[in-house]
N, C-alpha and C positions, 0 to 999 in steps of 0.2 A: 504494500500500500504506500503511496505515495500523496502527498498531498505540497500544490507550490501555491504561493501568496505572489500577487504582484498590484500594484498601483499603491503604493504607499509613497512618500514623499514629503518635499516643504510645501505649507499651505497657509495663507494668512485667515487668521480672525474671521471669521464669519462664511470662509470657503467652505468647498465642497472636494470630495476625493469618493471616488469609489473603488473601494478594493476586491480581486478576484482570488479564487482557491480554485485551481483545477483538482479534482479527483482522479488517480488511476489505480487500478488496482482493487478498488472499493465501488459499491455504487450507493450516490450520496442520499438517496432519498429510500434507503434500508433501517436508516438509523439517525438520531438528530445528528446533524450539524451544529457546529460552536463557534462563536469567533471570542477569540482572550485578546485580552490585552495586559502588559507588562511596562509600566511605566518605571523610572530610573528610579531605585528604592525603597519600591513597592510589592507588593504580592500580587500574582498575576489573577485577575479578575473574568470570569466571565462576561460578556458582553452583551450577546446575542446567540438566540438560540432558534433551527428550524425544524422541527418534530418532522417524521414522516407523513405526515397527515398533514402539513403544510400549517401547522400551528407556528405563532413565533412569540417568543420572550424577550424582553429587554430589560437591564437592570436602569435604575429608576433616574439615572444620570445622562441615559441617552434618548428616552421614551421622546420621542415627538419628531428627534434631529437624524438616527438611523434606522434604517430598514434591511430586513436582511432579506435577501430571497434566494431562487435555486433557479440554476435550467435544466432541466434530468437530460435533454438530451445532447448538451454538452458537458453532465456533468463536473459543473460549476455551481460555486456558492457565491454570495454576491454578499457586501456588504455595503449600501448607499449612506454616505458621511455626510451630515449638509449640517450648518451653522455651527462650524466644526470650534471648540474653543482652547485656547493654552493648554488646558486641564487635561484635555483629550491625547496630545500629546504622549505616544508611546509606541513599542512594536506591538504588530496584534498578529495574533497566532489564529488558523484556522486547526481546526480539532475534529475527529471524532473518534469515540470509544479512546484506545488509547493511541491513536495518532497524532503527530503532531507535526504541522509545517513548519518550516524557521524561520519564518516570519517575515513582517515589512514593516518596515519604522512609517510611523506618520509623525509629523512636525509640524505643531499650530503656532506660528511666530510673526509677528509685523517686522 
């Protein structure tokens, strides 16, 4: 199983980034999907979650600003960033059960 992150980067205050997880190996919509994030000094957090039943979770710091979604038939996991703040700032890791990808830094900075 394989799982790669890509679109993370520097983004100012109030931007937007959308990050991808391709899947190989796995297929994404057997089992939830996770996106963490790991800020510099911090314990690594859940973020968002997409059940197999296309259910989704967020913890209470992104509820309104990301969206997560799926495409099964590219599996790919999706995570849309918008009114992205300092705070947010961190690697974020795509997950599922025990996998983990190595991540893509995003950077909220004027």
């Amino acid at each position: 199983v394989q799982l790669v992150e890509s679109g993370g980067g520097l983004v100012q205050p109030g931007g937007s980034l959308r990050l991808s997880c391709s899947a190989s190996g796995t297929i994404i919509n057997f089992n939830p999907m996770n996106w963490y994030r790991q800020a510099p000094g911090k314990q690594r957090e859940l973020v968002a979650r997409i059940t197999s039943d296309g259910s989704t979770n967020y913890v209470d710091s992104v509820k309104g600003r990301f969206t997560i979604s799926r495409d099964n038939a590219r599996n790919t996991v999706y995570q849309q960033m918008n009114s992205l703040k300092p705070e947010d700032t961190a690697v974020y890791y795509c997950n599922k059960l025990n996998w983990w990808g190595q991540g893509t830094l995003v950077t909220v900075s004027s």
